[in-house]
Backbone as a ProteinNet text record, in pm:
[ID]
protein_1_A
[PRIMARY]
XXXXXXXXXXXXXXXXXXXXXXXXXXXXXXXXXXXXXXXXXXXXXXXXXXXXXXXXXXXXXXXXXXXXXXXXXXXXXXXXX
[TERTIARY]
6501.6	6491.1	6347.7	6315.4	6201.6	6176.3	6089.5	5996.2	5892.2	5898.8	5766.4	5663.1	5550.5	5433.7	5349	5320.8	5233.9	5260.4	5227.1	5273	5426.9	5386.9	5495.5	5629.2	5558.4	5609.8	5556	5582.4	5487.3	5507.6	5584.4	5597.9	5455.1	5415.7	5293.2	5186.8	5182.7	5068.9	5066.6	5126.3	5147.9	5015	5084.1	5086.6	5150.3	5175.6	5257.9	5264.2	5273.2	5303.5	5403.6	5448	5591.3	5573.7	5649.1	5653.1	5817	5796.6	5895.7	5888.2	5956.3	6020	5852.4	5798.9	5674.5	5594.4	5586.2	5470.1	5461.1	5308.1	5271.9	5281.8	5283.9	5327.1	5232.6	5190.7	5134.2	5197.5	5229.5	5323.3	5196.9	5186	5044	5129.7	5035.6	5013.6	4897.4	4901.3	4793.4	4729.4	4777.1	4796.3	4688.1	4616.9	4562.4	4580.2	4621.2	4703.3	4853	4906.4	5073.4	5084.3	5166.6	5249	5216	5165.9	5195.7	5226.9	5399.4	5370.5	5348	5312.1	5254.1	5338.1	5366.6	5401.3	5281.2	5233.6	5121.4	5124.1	5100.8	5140.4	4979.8	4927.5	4833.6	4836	4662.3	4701.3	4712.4	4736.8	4787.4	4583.7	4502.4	4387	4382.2	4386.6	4401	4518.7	4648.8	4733	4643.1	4606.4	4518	4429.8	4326.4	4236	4249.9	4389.3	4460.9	4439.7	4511.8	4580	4509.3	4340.5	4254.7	4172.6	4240	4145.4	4158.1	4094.5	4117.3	3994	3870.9	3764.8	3825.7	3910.8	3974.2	4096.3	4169.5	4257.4	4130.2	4064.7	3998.8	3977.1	3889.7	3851.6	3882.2	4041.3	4173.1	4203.4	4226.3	4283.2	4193.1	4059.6	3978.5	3958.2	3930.1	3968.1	4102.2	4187.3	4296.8	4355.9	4310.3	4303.2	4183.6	4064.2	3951.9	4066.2	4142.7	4210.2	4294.7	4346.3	4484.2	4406.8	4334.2	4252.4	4337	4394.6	4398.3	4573.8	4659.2	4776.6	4760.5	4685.1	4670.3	4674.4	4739.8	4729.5	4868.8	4960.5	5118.1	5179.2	5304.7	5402.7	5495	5489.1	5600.9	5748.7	5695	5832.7	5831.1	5974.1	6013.6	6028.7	5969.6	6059.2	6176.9	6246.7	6412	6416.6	6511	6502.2	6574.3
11600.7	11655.7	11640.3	11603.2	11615.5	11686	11736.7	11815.4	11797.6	11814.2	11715.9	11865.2	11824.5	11936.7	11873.6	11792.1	11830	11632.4	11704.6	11580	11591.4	11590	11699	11544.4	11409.7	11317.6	11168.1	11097	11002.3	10902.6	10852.3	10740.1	10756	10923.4	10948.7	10984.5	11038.8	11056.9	10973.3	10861.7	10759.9	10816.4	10920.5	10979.4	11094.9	11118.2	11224.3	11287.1	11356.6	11407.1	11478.6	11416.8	11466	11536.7	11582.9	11675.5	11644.5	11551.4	11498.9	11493.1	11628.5	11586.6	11617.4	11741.4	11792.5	11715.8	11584.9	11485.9	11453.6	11471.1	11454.3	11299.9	11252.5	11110.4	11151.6	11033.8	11006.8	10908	10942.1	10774.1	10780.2	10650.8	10633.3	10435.2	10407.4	10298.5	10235.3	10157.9	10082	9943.3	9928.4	9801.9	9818.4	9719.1	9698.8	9618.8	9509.9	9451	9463.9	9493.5	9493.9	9622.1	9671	9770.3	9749.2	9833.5	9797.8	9943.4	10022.5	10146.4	10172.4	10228.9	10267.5	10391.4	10433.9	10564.7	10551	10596.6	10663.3	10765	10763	10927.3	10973.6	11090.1	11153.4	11282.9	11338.8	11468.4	11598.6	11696.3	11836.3	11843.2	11831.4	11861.2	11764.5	11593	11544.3	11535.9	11609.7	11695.1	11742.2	11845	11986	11912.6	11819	11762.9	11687.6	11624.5	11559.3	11681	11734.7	11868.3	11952.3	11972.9	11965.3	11968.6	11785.2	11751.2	11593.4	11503.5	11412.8	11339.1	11434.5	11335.8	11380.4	11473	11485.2	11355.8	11342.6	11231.1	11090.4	11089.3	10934.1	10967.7	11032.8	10997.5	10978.3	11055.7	11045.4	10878.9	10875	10715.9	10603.1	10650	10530.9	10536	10645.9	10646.7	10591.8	10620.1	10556.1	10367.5	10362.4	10188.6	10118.9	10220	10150.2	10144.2	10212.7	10274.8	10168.3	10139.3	10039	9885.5	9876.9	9737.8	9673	9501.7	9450.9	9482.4	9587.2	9598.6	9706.8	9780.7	9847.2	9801.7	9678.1	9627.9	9571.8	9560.9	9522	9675.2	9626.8	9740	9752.8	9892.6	9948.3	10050.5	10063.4	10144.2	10152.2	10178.2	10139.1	10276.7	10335.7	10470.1	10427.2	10577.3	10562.4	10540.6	10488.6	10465.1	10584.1
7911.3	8046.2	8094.9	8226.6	8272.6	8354.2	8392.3	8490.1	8562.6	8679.2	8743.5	8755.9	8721.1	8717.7	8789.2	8889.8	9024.3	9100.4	9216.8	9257.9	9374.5	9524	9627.8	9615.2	9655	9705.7	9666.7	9548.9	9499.9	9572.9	9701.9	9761.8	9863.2	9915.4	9990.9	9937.9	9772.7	9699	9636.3	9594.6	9458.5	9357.6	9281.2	9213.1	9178	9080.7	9021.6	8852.6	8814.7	8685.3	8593.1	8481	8495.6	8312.6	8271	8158.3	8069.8	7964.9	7929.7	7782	7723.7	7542.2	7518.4	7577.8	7553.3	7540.9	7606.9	7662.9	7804.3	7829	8017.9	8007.9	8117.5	8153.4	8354.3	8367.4	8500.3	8531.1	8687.9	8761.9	8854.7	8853.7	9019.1	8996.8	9111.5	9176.8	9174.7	9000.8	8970.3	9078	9166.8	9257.4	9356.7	9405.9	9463.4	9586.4	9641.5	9759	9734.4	9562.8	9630.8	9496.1	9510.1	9450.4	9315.5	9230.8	9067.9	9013	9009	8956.4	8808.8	8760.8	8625.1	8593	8426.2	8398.4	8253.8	8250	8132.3	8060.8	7951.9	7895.3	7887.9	7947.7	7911.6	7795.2	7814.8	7759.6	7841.5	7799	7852.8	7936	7867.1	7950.3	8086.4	8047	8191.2	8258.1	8218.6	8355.6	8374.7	8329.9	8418.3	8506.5	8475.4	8515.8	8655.4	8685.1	8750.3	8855.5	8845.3	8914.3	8975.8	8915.6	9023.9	9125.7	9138.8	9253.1	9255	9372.2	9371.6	9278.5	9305.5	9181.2	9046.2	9017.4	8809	8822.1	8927	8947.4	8917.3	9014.5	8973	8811.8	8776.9	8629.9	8542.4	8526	8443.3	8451.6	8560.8	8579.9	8527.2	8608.9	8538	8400.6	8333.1	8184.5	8115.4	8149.7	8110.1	8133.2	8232.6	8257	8195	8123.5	8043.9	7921.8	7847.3	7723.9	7740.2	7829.9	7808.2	7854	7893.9	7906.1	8057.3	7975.4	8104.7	8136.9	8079.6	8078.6	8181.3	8236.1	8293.8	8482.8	8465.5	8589.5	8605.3	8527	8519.1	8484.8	8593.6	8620.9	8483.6	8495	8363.3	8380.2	8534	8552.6	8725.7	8730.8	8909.2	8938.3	9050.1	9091.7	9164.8	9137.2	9183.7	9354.4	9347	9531.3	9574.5
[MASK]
+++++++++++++++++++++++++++++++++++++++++++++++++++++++++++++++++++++++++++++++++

């Protein structure tokens, strides 16, 4: 079962955070001219961190796309239409 823990509307925040089998996961929109969505698993501190503000959102992210290198730029999951 999942649970979304912050995040109103990810098609207008492309971002979101979801709580799944007691692991956080981040959906954003790694893309830069076209769409690339991402699901990431973080930790329980960068949810919190995420959650905020928009400078704990950048830093999370940019930390995490340093962590995953150049995979951090190909899509891993589609949101539902």
């Amino acid at each position: 079962m999942e649970e979304k823990l912050f995040g109103l509307e990810l098609q207008r925040d492309c971002l979101e955070i979801v709580k799944r089998d007691g692991r956080h996961y981040v959906r954003y929109d790694a893309g830069a001219q076209q769409m690339v969505w991402r699901e990431d698993e973080i930790t329980e501190d960068e949810a919190r961190k995420i959650a905020s503000g928009r400078a704990g959102e950048y830093d999370v992210i940019i930390s995490l796309q340093r962590r995953l290198g150049l995979d951090a730029y190909k899509s891993n999951w589609t949101p539902p239409n």
